[in-house]
Biopython code that builds the backbone (N, CA, C, O; Angstrom):
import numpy as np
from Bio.PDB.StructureBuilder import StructureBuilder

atoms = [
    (1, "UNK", "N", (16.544, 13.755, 88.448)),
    (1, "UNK", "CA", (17.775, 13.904, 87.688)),
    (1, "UNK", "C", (18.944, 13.722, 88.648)),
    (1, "UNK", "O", (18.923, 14.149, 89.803)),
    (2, "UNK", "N", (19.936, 13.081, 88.118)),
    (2, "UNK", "CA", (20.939, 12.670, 89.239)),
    (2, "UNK", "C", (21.804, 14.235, 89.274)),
    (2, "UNK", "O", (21.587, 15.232, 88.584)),
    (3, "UNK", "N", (22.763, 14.033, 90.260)),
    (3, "UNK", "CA", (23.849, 14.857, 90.483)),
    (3, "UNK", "C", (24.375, 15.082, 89.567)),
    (3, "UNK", "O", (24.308, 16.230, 89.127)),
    (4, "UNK", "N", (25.303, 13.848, 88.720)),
    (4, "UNK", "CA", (26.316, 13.905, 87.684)),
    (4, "UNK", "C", (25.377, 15.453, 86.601)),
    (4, "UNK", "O", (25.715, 16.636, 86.575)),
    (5, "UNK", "N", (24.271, 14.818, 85.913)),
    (5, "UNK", "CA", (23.414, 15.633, 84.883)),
    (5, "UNK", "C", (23.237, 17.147, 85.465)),
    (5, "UNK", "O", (23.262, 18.148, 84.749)),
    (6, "UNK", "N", (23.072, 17.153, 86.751)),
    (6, "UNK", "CA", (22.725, 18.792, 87.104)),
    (6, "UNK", "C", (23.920, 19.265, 87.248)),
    (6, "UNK", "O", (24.012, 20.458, 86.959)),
    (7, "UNK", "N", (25.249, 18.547, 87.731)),
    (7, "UNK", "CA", (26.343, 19.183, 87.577)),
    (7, "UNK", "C", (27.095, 19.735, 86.092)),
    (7, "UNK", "O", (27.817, 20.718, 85.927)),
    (8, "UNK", "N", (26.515, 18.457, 84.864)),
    (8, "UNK", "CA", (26.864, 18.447, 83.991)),
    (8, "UNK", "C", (26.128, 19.944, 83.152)),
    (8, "UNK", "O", (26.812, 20.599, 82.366)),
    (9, "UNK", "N", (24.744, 20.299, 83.458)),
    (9, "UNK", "CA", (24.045, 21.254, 82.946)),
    (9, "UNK", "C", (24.986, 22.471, 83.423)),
    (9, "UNK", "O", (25.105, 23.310, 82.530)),
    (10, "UNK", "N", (25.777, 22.819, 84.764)),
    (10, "UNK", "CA", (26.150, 23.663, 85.532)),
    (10, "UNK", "C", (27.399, 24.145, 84.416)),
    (10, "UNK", "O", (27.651, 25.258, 83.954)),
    (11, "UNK", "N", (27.866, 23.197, 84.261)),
    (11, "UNK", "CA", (29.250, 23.171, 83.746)),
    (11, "UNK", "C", (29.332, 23.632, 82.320)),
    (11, "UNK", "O", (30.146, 24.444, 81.879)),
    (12, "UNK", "N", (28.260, 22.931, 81.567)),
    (12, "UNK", "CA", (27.635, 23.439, 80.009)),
    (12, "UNK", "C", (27.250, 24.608, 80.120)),
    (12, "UNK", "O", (27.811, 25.417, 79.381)),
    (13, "UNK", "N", (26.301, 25.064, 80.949)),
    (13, "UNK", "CA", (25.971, 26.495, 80.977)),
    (13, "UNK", "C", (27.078, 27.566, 81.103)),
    (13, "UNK", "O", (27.014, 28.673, 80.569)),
    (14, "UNK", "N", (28.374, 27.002, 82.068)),
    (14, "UNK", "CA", (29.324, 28.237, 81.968)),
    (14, "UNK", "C", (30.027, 28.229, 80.954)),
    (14, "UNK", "O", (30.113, 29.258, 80.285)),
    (15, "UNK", "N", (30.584, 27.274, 80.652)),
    (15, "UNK", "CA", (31.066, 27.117, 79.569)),
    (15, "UNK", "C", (30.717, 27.961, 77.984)),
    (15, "UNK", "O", (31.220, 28.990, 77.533)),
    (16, "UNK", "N", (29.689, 27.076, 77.420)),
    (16, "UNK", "CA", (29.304, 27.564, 77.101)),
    (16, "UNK", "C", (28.545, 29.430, 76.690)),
    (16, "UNK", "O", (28.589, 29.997, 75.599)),
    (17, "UNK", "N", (28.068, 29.837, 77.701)),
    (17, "UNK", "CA", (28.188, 31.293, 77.961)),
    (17, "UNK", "C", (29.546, 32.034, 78.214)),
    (17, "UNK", "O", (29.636, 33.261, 78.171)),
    (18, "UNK", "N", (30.477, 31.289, 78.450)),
    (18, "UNK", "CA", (31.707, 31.776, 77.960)),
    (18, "UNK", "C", (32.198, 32.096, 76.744)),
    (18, "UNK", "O", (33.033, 32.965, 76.492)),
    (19, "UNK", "N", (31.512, 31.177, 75.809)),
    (19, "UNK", "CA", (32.232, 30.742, 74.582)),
    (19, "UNK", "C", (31.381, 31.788, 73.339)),
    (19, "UNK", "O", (31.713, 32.087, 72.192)),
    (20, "UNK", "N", (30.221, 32.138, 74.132)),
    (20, "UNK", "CA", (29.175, 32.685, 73.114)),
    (20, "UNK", "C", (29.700, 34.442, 73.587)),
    (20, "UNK", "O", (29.890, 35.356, 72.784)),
    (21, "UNK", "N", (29.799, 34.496, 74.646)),
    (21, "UNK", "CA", (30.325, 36.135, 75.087)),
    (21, "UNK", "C", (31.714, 36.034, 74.164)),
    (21, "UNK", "O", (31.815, 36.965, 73.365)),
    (22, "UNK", "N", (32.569, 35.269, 74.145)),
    (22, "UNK", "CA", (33.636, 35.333, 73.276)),
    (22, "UNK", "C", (33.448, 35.533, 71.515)),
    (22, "UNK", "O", (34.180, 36.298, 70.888)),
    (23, "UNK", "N", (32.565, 34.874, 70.987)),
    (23, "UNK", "CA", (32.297, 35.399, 69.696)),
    (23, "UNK", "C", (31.346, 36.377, 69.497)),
    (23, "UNK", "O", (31.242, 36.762, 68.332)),
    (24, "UNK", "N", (30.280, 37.124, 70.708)),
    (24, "UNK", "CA", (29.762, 37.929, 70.422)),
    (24, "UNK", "C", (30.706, 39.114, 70.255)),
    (24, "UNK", "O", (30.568, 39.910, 69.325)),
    (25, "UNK", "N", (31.763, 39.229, 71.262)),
    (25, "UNK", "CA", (32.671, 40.078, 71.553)),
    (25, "UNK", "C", (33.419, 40.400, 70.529)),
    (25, "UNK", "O", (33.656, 41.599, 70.384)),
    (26, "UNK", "N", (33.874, 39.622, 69.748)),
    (26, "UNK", "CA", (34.915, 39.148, 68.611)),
    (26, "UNK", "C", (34.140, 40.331, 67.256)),
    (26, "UNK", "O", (34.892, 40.732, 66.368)),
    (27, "UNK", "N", (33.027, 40.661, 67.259)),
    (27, "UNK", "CA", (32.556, 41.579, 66.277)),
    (27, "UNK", "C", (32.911, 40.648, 64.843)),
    (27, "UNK", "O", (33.717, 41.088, 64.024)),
    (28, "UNK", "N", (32.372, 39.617, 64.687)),
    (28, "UNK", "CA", (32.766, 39.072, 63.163)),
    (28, "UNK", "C", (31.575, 38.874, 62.369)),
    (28, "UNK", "O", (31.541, 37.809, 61.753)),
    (29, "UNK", "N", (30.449, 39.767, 62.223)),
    (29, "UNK", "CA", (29.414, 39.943, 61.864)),
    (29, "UNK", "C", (28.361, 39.775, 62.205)),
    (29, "UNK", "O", (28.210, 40.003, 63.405)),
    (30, "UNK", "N", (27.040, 39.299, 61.410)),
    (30, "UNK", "CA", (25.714, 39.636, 61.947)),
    (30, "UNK", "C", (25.351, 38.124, 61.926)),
    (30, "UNK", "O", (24.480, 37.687, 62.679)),
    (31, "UNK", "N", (26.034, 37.323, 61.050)),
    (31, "UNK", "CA", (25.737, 35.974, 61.442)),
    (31, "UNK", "C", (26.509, 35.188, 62.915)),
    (31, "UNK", "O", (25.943, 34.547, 63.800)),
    (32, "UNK", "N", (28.028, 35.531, 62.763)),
    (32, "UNK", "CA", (28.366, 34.880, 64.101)),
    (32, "UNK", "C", (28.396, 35.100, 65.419)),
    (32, "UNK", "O", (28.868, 34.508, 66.389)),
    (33, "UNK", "N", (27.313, 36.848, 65.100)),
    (33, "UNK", "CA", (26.933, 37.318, 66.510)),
    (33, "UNK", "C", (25.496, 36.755, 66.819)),
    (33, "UNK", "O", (24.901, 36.675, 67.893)),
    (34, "UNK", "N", (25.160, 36.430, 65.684)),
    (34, "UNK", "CA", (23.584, 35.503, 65.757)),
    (34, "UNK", "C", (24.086, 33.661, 66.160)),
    (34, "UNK", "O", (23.373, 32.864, 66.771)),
    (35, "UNK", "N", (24.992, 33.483, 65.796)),
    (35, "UNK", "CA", (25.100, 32.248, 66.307)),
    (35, "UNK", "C", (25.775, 32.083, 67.693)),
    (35, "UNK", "O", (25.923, 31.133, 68.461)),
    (36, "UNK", "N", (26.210, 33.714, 67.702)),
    (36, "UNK", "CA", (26.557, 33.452, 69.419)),
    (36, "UNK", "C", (25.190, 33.593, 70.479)),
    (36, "UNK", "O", (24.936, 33.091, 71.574)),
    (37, "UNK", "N", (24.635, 34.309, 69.794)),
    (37, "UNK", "CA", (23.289, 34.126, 70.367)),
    (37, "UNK", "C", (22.532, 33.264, 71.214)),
    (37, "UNK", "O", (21.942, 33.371, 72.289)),
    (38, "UNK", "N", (22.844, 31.971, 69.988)),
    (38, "UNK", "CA", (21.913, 30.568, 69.562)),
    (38, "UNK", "C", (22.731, 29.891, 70.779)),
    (38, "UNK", "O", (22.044, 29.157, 71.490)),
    (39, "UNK", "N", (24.205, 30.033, 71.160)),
    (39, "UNK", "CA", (24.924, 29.389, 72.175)),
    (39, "UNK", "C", (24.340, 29.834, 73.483)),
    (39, "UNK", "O", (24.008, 29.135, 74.441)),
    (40, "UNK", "N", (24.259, 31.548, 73.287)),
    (40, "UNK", "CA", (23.387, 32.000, 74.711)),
    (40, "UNK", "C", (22.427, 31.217, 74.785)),
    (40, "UNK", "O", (22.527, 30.241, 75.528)),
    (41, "UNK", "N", (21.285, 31.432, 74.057)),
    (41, "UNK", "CA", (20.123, 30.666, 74.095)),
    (41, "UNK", "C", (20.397, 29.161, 75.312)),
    (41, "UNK", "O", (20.056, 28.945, 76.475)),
    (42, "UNK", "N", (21.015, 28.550, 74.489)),
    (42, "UNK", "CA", (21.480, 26.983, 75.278)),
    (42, "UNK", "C", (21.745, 27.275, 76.405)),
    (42, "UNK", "O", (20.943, 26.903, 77.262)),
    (43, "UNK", "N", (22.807, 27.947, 76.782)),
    (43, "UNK", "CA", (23.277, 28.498, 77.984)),
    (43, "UNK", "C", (22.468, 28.525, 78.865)),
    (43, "UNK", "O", (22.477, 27.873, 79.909)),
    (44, "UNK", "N", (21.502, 29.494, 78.402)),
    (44, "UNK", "CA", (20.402, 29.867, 79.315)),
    (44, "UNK", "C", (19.138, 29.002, 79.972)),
    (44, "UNK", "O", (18.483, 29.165, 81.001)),
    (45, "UNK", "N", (19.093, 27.969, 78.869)),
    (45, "UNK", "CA", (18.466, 27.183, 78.874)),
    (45, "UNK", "C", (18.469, 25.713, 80.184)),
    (45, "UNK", "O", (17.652, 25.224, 80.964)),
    (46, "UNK", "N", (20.528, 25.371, 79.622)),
    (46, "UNK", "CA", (20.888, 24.765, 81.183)),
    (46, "UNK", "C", (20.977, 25.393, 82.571)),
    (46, "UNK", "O", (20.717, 24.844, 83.642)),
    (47, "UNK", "N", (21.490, 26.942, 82.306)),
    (47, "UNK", "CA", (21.450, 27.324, 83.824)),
    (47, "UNK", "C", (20.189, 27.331, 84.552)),
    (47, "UNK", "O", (20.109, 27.260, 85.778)),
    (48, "UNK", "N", (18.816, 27.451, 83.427)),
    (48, "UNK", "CA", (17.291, 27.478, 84.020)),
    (48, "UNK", "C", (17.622, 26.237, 84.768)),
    (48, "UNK", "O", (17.925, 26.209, 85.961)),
    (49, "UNK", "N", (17.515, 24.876, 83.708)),
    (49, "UNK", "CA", (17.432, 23.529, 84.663)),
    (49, "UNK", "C", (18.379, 23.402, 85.615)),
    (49, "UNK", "O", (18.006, 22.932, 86.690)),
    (50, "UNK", "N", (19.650, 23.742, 85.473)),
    (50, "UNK", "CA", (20.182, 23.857, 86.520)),
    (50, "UNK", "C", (19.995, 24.242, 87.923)),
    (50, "UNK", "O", (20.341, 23.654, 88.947)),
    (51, "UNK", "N", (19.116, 25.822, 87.685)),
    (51, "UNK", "CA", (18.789, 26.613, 88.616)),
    (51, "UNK", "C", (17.610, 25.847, 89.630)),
    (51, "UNK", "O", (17.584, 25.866, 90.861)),
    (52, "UNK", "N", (16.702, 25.207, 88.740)),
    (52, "UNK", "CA", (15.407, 24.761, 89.638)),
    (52, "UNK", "C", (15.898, 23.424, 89.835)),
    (52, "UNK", "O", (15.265, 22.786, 90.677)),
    (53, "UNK", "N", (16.661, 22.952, 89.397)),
    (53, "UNK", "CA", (17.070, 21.350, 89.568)),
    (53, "UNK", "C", (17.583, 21.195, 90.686)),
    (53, "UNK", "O", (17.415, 20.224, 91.423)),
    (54, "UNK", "N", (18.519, 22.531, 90.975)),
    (54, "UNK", "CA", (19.587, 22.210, 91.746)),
    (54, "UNK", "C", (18.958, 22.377, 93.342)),
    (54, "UNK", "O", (17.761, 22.565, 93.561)),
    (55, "UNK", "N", (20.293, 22.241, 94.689)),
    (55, "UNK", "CA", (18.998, 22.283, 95.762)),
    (55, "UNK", "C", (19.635, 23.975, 96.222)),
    (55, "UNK", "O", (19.527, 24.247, 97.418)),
    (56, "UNK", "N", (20.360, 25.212, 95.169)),
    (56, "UNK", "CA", (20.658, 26.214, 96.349)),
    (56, "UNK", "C", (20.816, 27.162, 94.918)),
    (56, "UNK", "O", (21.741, 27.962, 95.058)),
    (57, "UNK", "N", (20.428, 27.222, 94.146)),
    (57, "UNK", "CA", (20.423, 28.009, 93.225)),
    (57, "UNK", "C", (19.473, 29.007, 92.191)),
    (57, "UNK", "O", (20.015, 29.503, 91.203)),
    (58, "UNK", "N", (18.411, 29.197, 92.406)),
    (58, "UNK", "CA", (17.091, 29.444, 92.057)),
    (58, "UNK", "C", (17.388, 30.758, 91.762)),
    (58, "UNK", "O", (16.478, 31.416, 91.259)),
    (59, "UNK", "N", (18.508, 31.320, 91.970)),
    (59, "UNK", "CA", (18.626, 33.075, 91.587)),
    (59, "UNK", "C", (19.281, 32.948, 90.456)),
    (59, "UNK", "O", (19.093, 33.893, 89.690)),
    (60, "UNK", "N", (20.121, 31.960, 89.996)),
    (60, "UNK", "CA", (20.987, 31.659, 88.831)),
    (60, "UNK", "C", (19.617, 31.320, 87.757)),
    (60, "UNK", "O", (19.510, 31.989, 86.729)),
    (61, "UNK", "N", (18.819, 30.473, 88.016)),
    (61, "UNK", "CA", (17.626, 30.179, 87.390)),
    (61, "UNK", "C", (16.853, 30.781, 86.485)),
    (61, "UNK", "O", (16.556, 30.580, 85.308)),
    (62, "UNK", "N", (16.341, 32.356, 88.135)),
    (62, "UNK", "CA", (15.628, 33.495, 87.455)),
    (62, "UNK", "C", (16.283, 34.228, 86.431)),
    (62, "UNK", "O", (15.623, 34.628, 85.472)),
    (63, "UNK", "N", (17.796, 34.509, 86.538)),
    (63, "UNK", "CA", (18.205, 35.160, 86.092)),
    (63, "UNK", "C", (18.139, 35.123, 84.794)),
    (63, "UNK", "O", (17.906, 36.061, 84.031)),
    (64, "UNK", "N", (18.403, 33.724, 84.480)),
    (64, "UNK", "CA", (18.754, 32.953, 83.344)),
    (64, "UNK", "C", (17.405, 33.003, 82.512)),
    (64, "UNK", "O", (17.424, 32.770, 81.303)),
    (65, "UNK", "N", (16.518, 33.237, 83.022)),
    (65, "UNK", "CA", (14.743, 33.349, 82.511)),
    (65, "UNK", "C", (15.017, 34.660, 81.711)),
    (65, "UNK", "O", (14.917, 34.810, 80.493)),
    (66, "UNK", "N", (15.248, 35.239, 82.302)),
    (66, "UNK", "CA", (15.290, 36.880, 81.587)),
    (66, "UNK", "C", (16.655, 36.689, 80.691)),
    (66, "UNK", "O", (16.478, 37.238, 79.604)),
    (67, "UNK", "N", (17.939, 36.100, 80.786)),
    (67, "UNK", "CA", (18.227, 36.261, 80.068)),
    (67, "UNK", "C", (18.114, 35.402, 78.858)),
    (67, "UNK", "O", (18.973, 35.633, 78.007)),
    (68, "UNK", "N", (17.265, 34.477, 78.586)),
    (68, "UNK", "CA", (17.077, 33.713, 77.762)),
    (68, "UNK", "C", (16.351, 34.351, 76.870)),
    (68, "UNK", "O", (16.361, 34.052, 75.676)),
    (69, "UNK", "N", (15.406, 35.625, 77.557)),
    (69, "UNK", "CA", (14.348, 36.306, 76.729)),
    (69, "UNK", "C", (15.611, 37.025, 75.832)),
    (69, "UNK", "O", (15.751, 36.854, 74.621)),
    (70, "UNK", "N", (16.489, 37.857, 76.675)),
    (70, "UNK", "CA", (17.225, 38.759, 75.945)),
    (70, "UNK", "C", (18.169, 37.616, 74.626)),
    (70, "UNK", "O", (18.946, 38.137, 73.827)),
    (71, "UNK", "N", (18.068, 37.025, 74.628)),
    (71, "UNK", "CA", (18.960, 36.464, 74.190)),
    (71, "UNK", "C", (18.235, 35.848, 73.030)),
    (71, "UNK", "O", (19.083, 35.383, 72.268)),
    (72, "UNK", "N", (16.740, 35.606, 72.475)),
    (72, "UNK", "CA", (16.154, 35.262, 71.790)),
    (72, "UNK", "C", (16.166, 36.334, 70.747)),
    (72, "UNK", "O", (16.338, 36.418, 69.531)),
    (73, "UNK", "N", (15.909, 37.113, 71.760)),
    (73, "UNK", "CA", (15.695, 38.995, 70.917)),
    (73, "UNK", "C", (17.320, 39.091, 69.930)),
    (73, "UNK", "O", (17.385, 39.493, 68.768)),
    (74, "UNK", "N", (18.185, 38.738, 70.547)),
    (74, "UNK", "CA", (19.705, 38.895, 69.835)),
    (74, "UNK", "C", (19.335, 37.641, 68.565)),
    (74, "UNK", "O", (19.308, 37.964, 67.377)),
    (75, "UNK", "N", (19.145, 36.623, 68.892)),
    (75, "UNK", "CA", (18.820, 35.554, 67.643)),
    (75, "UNK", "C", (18.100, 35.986, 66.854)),
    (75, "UNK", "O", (18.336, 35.822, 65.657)),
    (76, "UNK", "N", (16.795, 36.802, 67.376)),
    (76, "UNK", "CA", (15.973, 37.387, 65.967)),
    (76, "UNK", "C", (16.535, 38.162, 65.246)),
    (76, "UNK", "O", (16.658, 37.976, 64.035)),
    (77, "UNK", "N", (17.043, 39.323, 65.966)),
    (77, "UNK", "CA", (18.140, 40.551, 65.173)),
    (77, "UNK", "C", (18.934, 40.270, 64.648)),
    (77, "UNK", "O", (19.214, 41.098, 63.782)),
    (78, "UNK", "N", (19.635, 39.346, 64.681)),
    (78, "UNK", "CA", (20.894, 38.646, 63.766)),
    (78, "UNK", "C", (20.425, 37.780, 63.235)),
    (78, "UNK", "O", (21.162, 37.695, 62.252)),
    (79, "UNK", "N", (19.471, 36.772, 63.102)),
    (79, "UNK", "CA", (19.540, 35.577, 62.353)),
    (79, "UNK", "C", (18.317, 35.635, 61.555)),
    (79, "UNK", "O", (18.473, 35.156, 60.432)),
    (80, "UNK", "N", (17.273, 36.030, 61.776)),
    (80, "UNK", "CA", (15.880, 35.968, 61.163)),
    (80, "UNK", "C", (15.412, 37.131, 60.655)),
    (80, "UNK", "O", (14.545, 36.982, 59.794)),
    (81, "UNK", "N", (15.803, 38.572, 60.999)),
    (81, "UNK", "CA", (15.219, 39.873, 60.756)),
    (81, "UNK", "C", (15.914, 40.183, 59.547)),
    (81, "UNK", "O", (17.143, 40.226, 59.480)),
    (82, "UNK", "N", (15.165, 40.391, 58.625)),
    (82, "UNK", "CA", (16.303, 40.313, 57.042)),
    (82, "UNK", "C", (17.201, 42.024, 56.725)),
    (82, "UNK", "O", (18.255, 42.256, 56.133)),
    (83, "UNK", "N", (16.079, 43.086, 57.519)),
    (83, "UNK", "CA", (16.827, 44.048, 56.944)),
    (83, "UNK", "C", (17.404, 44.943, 58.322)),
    (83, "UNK", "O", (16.476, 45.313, 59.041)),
    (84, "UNK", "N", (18.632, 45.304, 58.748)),
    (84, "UNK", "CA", (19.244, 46.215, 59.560)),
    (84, "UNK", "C", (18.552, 47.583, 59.673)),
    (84, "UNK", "O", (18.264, 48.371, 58.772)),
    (85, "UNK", "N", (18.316, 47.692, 61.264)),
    (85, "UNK", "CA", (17.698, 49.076, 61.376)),
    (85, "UNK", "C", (18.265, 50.015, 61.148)),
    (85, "UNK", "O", (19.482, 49.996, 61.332)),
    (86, "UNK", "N", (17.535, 51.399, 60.582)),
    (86, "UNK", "CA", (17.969, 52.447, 59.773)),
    (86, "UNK", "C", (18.469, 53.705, 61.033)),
    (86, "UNK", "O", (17.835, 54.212, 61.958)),
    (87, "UNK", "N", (19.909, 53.892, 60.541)),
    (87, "UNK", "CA", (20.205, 55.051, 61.620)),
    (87, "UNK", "C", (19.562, 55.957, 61.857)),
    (87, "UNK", "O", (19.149, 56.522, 60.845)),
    (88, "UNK", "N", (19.162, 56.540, 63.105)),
    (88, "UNK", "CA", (18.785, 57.708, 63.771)),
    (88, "UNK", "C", (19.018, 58.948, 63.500)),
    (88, "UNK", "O", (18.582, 59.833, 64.237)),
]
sb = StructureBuilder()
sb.init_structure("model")
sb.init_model(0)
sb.init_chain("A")
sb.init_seg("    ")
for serial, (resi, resn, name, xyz) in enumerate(atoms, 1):
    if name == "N":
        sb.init_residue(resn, " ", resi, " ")
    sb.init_atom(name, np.array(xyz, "f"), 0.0, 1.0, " ", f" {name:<3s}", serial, name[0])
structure = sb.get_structure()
């Protein structure tokens, strides 16, 4: 993969994870905190390739492993799980 593409993944990933912390933050329900999710997801997804692609970054990578898990778990809870858990 050339430079331009791993730089380009670098750049999508922050971005992006910017943009998804911004509507998770925003509290505008259970769908557009699930679709901020779906942006993490991506996010996480380029910083992985990023991480192993790149030649000095492999901690951005791991990180991004775990948070991709967490971040699936937020897509299920908001987007696929039909009924809200019952208060404590």
């Amino acid at each position: 993969m050339g430079d331009a593409a791993i730089t380009g993944l670098q750049w999508y990933g922050a971005v992006a994870g910017a943009v998804a912390a911004l509507i998770v933050s925003l509290d505008l329900g259970r769908r557009w905190t699930g679709i901020g999710f779906v942006i993490f997801v991506t996010s996480s997804i380029a910083l992985v390739l990023w991480g192993f692609l790149g030649p000095e970054a492999k901690g951005i990578g791991t990180q991004n492993i775990i948070l991709f898990v967490i971040n699936l778990i937020g897509v299920y809870r908001y987007l696929i799980r039909k009924k809200a858990p019952s208060p404590a």
